[in-house]
C-alpha distance (Angstrom), angle and dihedral (degrees) to the residues before:
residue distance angle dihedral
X1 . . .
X2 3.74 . .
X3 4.11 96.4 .
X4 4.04 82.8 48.9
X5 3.82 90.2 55.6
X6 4.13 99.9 26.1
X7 3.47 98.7 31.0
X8 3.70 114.3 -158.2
X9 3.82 88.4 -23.2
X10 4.49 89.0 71.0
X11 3.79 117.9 107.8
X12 3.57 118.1 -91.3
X13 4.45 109.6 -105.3
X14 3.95 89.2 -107.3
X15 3.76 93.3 58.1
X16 3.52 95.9 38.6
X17 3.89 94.4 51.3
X18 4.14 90.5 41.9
X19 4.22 83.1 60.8
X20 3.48 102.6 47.9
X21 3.78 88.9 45.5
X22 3.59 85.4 57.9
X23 3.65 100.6 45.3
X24 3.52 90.6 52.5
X25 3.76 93.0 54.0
X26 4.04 83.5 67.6
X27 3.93 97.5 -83.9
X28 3.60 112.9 149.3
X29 3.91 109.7 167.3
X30 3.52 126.2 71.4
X31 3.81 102.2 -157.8
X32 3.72 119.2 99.8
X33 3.06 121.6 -83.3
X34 3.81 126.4 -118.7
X35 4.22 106.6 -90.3
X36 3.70 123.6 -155.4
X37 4.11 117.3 -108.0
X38 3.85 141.8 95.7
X39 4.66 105.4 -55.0
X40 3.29 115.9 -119.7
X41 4.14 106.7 -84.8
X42 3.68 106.8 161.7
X43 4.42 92.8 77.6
X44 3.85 98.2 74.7
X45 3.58 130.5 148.1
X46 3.76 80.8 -116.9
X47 4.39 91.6 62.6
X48 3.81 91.1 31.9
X49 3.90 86.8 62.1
X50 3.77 96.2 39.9
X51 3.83 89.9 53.2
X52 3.81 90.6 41.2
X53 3.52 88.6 52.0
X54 4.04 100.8 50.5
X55 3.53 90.2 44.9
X56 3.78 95.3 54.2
X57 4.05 84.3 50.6
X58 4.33 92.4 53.5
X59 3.72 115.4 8.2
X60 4.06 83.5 -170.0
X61 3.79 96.6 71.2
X62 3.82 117.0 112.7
X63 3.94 121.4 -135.9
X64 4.08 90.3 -104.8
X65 3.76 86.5 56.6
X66 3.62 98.1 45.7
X67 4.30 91.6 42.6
X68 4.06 86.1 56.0
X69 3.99 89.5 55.2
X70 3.85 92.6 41.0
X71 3.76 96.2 37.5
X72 4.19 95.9 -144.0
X73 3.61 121.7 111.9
X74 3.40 128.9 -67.8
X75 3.87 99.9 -119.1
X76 4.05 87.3 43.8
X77 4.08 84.7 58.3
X78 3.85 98.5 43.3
X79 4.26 84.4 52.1
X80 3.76 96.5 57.4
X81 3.81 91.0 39.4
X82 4.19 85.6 58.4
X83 3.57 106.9 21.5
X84 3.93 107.6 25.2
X85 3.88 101.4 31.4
X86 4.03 88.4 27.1
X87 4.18 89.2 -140.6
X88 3.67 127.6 142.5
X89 3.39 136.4 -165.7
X90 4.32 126.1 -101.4
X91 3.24 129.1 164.9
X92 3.80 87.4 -6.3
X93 3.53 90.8 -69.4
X94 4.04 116.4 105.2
X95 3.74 115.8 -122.5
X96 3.46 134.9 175.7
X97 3.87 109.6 -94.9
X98 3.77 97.2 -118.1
X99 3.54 121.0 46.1
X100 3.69 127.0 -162.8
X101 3.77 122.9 -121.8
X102 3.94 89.4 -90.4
X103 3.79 99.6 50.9
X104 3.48 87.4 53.3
């Protein structure tokens, strides 16, 4: 019934059973739970400012260059370059994603 409604976009039957098995064991939220490990450290304020701070001094620097001068992962770097700092790369220089009417 699901693939008639969903399409190819419905849950497999495995993943469908595995979540009513847990809602009937008294589950009631569908976020993730919290997992065991090491948190995420590496995306302070501290490395968000370092990173904003060499890429205000050379907009031409690449994410591999930048996570050898911060010394954090590469992935960790390309996230506050998009998400934190909300820049992009053109032209293989970074700029912020929304210019104004004069940097246009």
């Amino acid at each position: 019934m699901l693939v008639q409604v969903c399409g190819d976009n419905a849950m497999k039957k495995t993943a469908v059973y595995k979540w009513v098995k847990r809602f009937s064991e008294g589950r009631e939220s569908v976020t993730d739970e919290a997992r065991s490990g090491r948190p995420a450290t590496s995306r302070t304020e501290e490395n968000i400012a370092k990173v904003r701070q060499i890429v205000r001094e050379n907009r031409r620097l690449t994410v591999r260059s930048i996570t050898e001068q911060v010394n954090i992962d590469r992935e960790t770097v390309r996230k506050i370059i998009t998400e934190d700092l909300d820049i992009r790369k053109v032209c293989a220089k970074m700029v912020p994603k929304e210019l104004t009417e004069e940097q246009k």
